[in-house]
N, CA, C and O atoms as a GROMACS GRO file, in nm:
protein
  444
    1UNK      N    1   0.715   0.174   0.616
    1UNK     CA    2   0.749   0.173   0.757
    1UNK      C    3   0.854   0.066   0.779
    1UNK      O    4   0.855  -0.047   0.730
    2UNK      N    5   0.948   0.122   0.864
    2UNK     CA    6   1.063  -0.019   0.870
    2UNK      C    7   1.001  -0.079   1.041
    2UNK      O    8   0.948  -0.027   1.140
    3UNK      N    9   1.040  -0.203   1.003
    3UNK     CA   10   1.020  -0.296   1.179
    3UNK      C   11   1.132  -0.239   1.264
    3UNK      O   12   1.251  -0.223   1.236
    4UNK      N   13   1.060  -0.212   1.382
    4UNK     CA   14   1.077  -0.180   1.501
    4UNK      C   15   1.239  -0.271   1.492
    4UNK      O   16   1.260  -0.376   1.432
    5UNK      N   17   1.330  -0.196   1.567
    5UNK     CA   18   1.496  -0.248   1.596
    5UNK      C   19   1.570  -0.278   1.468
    5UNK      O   20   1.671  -0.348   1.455
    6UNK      N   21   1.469  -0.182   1.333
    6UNK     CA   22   1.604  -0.176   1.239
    6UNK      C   23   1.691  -0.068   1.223
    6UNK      O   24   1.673   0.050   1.251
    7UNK      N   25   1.802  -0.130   1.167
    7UNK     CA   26   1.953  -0.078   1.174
    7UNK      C   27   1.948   0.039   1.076
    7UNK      O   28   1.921   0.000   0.962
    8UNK      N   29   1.964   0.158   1.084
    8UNK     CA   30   1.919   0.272   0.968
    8UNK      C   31   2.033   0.233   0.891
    8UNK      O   32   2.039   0.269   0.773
    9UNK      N   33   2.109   0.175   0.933
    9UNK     CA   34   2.242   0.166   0.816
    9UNK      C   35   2.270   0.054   0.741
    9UNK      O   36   2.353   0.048   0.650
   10UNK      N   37   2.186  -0.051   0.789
   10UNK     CA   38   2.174  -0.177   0.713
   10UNK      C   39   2.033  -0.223   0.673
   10UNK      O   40   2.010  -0.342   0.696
   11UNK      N   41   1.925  -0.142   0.611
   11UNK     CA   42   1.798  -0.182   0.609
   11UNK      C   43   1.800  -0.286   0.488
   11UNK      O   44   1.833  -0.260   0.372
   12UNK      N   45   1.764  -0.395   0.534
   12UNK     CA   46   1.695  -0.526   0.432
   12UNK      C   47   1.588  -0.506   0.394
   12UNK      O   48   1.519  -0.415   0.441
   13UNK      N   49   1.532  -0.619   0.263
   13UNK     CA   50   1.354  -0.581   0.269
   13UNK      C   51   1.312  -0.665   0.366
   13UNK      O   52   1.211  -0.626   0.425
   14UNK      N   53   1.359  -0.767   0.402
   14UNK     CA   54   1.272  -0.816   0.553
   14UNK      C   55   1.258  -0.694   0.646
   14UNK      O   56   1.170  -0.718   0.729
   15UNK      N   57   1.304  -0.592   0.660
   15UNK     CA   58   1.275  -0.480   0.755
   15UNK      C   59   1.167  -0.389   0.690
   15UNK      O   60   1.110  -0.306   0.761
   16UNK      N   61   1.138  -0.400   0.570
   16UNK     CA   62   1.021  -0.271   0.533
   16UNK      C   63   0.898  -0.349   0.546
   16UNK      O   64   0.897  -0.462   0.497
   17UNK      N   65   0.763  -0.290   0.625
   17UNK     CA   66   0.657  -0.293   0.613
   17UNK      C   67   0.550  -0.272   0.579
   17UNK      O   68   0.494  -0.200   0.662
   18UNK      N   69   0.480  -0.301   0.484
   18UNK     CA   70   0.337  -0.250   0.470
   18UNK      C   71   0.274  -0.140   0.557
   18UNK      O   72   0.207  -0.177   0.653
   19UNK      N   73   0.290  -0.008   0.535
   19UNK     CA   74   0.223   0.101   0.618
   19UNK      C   75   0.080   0.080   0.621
   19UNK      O   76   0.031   0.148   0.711
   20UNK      N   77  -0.028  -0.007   0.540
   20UNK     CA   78  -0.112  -0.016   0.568
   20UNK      C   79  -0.185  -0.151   0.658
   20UNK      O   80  -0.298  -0.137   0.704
   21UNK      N   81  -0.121  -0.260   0.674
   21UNK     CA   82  -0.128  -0.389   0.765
   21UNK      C   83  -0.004  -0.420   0.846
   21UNK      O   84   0.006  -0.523   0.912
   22UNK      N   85   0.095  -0.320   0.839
   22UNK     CA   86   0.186  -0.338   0.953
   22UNK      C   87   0.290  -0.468   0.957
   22UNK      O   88   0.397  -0.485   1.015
   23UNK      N   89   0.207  -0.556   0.867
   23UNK     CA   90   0.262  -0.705   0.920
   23UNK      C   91   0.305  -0.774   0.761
   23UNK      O   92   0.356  -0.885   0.744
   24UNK      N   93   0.276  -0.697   0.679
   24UNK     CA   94   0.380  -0.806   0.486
   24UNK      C   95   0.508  -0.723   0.516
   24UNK      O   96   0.500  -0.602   0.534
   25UNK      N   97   0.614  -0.783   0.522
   25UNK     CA   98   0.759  -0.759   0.498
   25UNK      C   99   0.765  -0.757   0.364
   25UNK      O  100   0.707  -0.853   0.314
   26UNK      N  101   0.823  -0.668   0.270
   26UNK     CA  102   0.870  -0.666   0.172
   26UNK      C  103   0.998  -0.773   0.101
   26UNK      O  104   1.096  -0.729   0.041
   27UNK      N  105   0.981  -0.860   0.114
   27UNK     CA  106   1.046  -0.984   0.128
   27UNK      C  107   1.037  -1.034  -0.073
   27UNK      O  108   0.986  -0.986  -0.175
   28UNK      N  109   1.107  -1.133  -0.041
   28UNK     CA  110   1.082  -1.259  -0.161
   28UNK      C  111   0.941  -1.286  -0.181
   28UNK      O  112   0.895  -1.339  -0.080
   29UNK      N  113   0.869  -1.272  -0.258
   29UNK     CA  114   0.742  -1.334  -0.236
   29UNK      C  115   0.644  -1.266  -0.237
   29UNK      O  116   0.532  -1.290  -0.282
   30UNK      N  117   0.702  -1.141  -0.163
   30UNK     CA  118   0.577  -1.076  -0.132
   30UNK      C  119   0.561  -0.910  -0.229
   30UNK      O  120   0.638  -0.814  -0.220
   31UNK      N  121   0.396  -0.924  -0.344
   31UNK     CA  122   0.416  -0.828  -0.357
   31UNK      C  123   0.385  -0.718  -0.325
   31UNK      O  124   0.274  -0.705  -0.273
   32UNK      N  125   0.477  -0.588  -0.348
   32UNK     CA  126   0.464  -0.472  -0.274
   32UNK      C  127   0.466  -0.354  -0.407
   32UNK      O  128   0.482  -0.376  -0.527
   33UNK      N  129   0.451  -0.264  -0.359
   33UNK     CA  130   0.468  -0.119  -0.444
   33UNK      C  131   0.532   0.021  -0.330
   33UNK      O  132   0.476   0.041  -0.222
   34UNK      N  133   0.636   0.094  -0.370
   34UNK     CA  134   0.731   0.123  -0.315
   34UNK      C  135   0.633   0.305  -0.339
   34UNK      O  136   0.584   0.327  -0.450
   35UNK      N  137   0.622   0.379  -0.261
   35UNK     CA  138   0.537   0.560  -0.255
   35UNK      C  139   0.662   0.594  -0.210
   35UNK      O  140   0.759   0.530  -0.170
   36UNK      N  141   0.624   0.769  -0.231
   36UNK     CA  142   0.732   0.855  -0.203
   36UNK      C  143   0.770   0.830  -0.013
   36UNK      O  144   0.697   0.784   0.074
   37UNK      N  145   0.910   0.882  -0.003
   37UNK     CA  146   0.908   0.870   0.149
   37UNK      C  147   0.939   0.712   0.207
   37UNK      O  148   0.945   0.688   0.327
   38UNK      N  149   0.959   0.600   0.091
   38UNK     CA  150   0.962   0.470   0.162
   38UNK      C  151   0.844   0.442   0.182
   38UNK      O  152   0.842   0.323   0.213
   39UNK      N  153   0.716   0.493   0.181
   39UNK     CA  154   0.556   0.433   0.206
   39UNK      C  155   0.559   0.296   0.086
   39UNK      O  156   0.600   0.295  -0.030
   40UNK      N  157   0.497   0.187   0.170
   40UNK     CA  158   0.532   0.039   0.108
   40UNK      C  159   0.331   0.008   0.089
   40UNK      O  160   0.242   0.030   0.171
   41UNK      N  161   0.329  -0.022   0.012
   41UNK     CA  162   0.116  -0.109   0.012
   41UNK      C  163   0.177  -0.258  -0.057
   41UNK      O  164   0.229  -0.285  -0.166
   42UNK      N  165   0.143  -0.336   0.062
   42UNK     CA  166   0.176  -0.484  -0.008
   42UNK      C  167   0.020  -0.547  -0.042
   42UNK      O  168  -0.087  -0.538   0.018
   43UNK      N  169   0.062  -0.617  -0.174
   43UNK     CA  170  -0.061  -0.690  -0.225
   43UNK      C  171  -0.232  -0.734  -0.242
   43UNK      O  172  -0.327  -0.732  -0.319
   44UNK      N  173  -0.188  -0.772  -0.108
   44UNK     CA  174  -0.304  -0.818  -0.013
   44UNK      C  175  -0.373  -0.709   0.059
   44UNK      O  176  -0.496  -0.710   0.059
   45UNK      N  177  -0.301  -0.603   0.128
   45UNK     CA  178  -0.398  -0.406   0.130
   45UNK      C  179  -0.437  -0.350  -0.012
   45UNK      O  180  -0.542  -0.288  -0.032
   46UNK      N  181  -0.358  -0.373  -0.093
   46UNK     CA  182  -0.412  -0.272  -0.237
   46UNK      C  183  -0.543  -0.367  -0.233
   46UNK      O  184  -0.653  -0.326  -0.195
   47UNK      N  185  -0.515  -0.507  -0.279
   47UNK     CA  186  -0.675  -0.580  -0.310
   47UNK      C  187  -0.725  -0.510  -0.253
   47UNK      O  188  -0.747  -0.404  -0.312
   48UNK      N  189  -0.761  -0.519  -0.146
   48UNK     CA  190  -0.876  -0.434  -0.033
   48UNK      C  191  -0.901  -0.328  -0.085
   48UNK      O  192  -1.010  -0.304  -0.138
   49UNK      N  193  -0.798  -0.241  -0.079
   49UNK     CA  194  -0.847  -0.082  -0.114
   49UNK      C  195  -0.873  -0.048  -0.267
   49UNK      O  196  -0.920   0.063  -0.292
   50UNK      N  197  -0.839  -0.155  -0.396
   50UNK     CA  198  -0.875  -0.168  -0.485
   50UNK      C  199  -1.066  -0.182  -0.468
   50UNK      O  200  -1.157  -0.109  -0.503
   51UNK      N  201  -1.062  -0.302  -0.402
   51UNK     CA  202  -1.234  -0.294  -0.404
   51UNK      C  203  -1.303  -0.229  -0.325
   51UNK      O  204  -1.418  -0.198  -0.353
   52UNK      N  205  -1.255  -0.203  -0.231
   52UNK     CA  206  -1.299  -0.089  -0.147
   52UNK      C  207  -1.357   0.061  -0.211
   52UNK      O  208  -1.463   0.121  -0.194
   53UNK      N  209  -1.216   0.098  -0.306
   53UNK     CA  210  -1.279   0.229  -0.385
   53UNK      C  211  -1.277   0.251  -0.506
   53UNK      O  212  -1.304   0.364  -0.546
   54UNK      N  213  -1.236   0.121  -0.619
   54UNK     CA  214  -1.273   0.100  -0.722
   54UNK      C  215  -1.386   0.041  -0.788
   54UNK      O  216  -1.430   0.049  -0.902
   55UNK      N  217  -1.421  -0.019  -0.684
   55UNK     CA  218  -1.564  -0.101  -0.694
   55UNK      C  219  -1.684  -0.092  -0.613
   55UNK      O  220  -1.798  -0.116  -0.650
   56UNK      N  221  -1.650  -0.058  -0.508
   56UNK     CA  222  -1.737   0.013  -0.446
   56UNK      C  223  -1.770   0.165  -0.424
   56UNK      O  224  -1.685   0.252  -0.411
   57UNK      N  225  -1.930   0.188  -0.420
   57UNK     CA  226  -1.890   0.374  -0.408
   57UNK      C  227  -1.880   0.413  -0.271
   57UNK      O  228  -1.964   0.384  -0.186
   58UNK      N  229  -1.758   0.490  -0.248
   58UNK     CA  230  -1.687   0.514  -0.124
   58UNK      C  231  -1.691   0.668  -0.123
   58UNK      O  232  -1.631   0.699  -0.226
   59UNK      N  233  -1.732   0.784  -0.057
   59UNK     CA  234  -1.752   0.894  -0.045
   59UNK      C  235  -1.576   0.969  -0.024
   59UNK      O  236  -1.479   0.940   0.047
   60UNK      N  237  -1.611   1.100  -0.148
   60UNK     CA  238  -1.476   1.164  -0.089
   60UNK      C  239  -1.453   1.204   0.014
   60UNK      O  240  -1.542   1.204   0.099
   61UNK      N  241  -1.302   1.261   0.048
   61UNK     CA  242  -1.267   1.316   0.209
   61UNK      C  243  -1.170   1.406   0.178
   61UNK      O  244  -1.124   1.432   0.067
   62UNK      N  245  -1.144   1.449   0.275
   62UNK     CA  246  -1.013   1.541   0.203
   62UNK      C  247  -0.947   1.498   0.335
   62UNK      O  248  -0.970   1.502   0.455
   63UNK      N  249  -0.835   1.445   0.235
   63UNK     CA  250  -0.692   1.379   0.294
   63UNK      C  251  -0.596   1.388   0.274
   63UNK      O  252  -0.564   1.446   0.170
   64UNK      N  253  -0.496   1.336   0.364
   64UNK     CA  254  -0.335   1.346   0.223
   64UNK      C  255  -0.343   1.231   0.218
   64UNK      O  256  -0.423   1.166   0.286
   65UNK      N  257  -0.242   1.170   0.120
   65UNK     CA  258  -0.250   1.023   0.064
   65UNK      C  259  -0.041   1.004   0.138
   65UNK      O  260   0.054   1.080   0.117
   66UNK      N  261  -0.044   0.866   0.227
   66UNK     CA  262   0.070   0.823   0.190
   66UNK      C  263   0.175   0.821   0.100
   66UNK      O  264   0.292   0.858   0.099
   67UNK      N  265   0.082   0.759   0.013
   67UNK     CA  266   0.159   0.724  -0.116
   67UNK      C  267   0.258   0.823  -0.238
   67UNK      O  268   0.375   0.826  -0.277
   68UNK      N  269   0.161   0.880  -0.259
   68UNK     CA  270   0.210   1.054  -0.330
   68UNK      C  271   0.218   1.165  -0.241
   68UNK      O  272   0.246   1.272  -0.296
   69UNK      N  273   0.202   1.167  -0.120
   69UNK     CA  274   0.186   1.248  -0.027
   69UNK      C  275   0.109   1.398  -0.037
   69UNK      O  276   0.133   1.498   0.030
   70UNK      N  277   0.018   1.385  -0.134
   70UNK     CA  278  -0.109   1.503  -0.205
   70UNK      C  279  -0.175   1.487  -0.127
   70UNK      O  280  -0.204   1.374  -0.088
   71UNK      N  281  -0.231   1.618  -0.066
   71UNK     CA  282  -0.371   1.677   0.016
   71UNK      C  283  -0.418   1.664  -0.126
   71UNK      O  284  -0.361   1.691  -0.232
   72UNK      N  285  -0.572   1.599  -0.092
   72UNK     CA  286  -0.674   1.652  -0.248
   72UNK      C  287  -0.820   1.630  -0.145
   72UNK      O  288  -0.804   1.598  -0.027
   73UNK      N  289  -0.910   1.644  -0.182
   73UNK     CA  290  -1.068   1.583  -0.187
   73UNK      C  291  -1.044   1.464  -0.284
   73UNK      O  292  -0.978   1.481  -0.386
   74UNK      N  293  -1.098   1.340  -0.251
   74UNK     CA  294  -1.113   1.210  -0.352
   74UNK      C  295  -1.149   1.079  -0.254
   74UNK      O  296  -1.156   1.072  -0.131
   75UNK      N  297  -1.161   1.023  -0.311
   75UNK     CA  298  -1.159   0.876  -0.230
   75UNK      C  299  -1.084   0.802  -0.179
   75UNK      O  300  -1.012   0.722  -0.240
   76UNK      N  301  -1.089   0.819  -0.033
   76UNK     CA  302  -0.933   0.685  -0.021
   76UNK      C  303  -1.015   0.602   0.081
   76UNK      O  304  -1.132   0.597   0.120
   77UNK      N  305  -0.814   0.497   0.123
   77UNK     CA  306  -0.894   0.368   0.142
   77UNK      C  307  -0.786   0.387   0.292
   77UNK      O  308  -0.672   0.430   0.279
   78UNK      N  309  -0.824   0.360   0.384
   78UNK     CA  310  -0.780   0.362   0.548
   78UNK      C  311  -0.762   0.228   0.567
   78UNK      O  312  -0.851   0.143   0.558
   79UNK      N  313  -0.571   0.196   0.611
   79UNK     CA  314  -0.546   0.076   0.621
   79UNK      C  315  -0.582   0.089   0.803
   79UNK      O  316  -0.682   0.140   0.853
   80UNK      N  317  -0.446   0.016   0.888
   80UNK     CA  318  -0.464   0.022   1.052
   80UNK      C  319  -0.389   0.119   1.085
   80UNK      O  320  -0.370   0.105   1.206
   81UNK      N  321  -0.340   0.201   1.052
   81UNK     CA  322  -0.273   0.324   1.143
   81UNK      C  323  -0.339   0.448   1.112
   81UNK      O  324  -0.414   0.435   1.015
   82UNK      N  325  -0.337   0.546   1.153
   82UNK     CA  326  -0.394   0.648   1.105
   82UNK      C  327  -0.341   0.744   0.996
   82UNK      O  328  -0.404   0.823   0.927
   83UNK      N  329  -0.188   0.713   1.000
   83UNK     CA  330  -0.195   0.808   0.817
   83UNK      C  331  -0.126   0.713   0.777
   83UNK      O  332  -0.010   0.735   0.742
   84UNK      N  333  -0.186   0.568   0.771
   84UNK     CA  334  -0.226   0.446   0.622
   84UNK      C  335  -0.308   0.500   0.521
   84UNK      O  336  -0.404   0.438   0.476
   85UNK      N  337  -0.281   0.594   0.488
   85UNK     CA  338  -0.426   0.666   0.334
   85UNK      C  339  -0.378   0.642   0.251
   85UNK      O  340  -0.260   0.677   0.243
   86UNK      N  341  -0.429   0.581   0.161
   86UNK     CA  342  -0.385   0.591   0.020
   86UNK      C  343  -0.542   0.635  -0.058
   86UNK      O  344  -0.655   0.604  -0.022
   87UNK      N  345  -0.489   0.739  -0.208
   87UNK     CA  346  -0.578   0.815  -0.227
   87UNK      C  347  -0.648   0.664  -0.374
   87UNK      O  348  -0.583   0.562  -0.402
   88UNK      N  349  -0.766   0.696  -0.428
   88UNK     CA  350  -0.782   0.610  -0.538
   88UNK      C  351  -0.651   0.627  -0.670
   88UNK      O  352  -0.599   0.536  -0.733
   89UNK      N  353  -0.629   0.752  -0.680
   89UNK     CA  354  -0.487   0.777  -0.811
   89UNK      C  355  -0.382   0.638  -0.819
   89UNK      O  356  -0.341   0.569  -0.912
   90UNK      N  357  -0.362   0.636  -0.654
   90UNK     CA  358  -0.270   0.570  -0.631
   90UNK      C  359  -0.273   0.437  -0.557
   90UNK      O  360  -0.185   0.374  -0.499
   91UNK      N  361  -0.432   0.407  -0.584
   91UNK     CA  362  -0.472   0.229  -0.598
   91UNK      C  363  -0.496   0.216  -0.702
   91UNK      O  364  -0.534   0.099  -0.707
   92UNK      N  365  -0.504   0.268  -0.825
   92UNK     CA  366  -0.541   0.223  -0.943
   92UNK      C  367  -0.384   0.251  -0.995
   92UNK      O  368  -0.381   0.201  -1.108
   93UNK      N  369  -0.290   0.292  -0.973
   93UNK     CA  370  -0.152   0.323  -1.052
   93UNK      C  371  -0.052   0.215  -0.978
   93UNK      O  372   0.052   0.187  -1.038
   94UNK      N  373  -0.079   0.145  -0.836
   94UNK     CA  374  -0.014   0.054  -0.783
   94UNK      C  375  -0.099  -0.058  -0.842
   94UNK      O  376  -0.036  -0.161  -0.868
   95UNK      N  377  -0.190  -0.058  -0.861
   95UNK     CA  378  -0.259  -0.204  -0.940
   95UNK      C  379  -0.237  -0.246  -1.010
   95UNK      O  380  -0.226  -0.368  -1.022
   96UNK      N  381  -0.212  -0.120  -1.137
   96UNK     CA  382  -0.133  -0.107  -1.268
   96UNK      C  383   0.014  -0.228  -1.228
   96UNK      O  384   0.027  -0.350  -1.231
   97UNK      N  385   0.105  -0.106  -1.192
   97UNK     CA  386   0.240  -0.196  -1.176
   97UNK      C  387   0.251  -0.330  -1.119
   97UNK      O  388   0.340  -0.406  -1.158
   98UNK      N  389   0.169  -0.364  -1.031
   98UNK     CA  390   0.165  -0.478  -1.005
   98UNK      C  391   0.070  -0.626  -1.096
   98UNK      O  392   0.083  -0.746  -1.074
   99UNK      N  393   0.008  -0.578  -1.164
   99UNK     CA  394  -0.052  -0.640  -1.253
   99UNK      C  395   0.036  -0.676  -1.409
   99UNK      O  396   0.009  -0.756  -1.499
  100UNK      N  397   0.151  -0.577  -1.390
  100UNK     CA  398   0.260  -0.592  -1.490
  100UNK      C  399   0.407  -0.639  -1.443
  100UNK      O  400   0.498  -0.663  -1.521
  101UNK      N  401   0.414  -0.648  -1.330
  101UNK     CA  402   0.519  -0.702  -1.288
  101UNK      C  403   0.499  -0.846  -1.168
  101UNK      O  404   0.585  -0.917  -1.116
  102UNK      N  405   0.422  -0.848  -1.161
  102UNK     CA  406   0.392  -0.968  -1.073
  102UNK      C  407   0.351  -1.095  -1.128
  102UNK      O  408   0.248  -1.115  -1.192
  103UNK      N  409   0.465  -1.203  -1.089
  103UNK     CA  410   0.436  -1.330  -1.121
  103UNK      C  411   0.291  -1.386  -1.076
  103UNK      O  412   0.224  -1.457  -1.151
  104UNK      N  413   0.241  -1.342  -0.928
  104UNK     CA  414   0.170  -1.408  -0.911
  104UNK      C  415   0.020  -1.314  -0.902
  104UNK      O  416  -0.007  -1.198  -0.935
  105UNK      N  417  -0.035  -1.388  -0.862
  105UNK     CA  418  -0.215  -1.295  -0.867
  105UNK      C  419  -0.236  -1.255  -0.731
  105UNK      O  420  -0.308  -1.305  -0.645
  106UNK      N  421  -0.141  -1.131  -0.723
  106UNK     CA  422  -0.164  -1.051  -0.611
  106UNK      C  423  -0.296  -1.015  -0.582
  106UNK      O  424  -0.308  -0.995  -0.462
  107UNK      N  425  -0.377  -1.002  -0.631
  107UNK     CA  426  -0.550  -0.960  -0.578
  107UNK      C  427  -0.570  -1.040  -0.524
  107UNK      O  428  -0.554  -0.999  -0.409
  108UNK      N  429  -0.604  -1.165  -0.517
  108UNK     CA  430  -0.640  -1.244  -0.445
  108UNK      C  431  -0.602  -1.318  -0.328
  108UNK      O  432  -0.497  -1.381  -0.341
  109UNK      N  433  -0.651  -1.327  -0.235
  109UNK     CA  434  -0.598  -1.311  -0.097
  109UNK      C  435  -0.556  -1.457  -0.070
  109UNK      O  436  -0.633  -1.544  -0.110
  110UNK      N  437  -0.440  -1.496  -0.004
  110UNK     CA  438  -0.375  -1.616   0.018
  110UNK      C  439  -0.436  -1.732   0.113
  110UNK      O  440  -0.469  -1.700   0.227
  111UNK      N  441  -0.448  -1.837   0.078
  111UNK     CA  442  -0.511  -1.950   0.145
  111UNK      C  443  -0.446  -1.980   0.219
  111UNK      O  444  -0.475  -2.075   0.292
   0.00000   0.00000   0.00000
């Protein structure tokens, strides 16, 4: 999602948002994982929806997922908007990349 009053012709990553908390800019610092369509899950939402439906048992639904944009039956994880879905495929394949490209220990939530 880009912030509200950006320029379609000059988009920065300070303008892309986390479709699932609305509020991590894709910035310096912050990590993110990039879904089809521009759909952004920064760091601090995957944690969540990592334990949410990797670790906890969370009942299927049939949804489409943000991220890959697949209707399936499976487990997903509901950020604050209403099509924030991301399916489990694609919290365990953004966990992946970010667990291989991230300096820092994105799971764990910032003090």
């Amino acid at each position: 999602m880009h912030r509200e009053g950006t320029d379609p012709d000059n988009v920065q990553l300070e303008d892309i948002l986390c479709d699932f908390c609305t509020e991590a800019a894709w910035a310096a610092g912050t990590p993110c994982v990039e879904g089809h369509q521009g759909s952004v899950i920064c760091g601090k939402c995957l944690s969540v929806a990592f334990v949410s439906i990797v670790t906890c048992s969370v009942d299927e639904q049939e949804a489409s997922c943000v991220m890959c944009l697949e209707k399936r039956s499976a487990q997903f994880w509901q950020g604050l908007g209403d099509d924030a879905i991301i399916c489990r495929r694609c919290v365990k394949q953004s966990a992946g990349i970010l667990q291989k490209s991230s300096e820092d220990d994105w799971s764990k939530p910032a003090s």
